[in-house]
N, C-alpha and C positions, 0 to 999 in steps of 0.2 A: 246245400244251397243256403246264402244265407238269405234275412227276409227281404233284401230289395236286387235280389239277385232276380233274372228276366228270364223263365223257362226259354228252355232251345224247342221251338215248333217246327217237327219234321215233316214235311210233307212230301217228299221223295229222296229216297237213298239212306246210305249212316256209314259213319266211320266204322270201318271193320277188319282185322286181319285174316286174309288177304282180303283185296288185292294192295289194301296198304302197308307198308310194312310197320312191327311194333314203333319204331322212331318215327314215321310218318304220323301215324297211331297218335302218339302220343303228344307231337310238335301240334297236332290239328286240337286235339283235344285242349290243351292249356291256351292256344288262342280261343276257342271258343270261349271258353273260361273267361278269358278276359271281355268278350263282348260280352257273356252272363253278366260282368260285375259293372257295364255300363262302359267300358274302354272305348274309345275310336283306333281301330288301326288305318293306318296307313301303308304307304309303300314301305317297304319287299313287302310284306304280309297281307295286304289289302289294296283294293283299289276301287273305286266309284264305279255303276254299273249305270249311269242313266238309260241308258239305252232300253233298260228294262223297267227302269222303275225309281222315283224317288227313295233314297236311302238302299239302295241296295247297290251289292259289292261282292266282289270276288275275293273270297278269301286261297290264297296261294299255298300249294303245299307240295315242296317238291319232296321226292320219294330218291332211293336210291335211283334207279335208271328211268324212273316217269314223275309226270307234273300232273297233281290232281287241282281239283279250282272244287269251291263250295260256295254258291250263287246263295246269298244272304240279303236280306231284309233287315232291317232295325227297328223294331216298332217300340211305342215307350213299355208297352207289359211283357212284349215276346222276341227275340231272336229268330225269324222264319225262317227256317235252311229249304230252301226251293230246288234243288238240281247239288248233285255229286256226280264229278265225270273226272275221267284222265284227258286233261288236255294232250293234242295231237299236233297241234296247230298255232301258229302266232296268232289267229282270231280264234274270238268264240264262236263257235258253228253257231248259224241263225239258227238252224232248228233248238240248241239249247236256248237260243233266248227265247224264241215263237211261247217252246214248252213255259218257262218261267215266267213269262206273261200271263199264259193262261192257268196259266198254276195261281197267282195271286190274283188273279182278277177273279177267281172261283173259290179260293179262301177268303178275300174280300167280301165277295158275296156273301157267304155264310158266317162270318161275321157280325154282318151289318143284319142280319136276318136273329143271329143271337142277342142282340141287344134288347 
């Protein structure tokens, strides 16, 4: 990493083979990479998540025969990865947003509690 490179903060799931495959693997790993080194993506790759939350986004990552999404945050020190799923569906199941809400509004907490 280099030094203004932005730790990836997991707070549920990770990329792993399986159920992704090595190209999946690896396609998701170098975007992340690029949000580590401060990138914005956009569409194919990325897309706005308000629904969830200020600065956060869906990062897109299709596989051989499935679509996975990695529900991300941007924060200026950290990249939060909130949720890892196989998309099934043209929406994001409410329950993954419900979960990612309460996911950052509980690392928010503790947060603001380490300061």
């Amino acid at each position: 990493m280099g030094r203004r490179d932005r730790p990836l903060v997991w707070l549920r799931g990770e990329v792993k083979t399986p159920p992704f495959s090595q190209a999946a693997r690896l396609e998701a790993g170098y975007l992340l990479r690029l949000l580590q080194q401060g990138e914005s993506l956009g569409l194919p790759h990325s897309r706005p998540m308000p629904v969830i939350g200020p600065r956060c986004h869906e990062l897109r990552i299709n596989d051989e025969a499935r679509t996975f999404r990695i529900i991300y945050r941007t924060d200026t020190d950290a990249v939060v990865m909130l949720n890892v799923f196989q998309k099934k569906t043209q929406q994001t199941p409410q329950s993954v947003i419900a979960v990612c809400k309460r996911r950052l509004r509980e690392y928010d907490r503790i947060d603001e509690a380490g300061e």
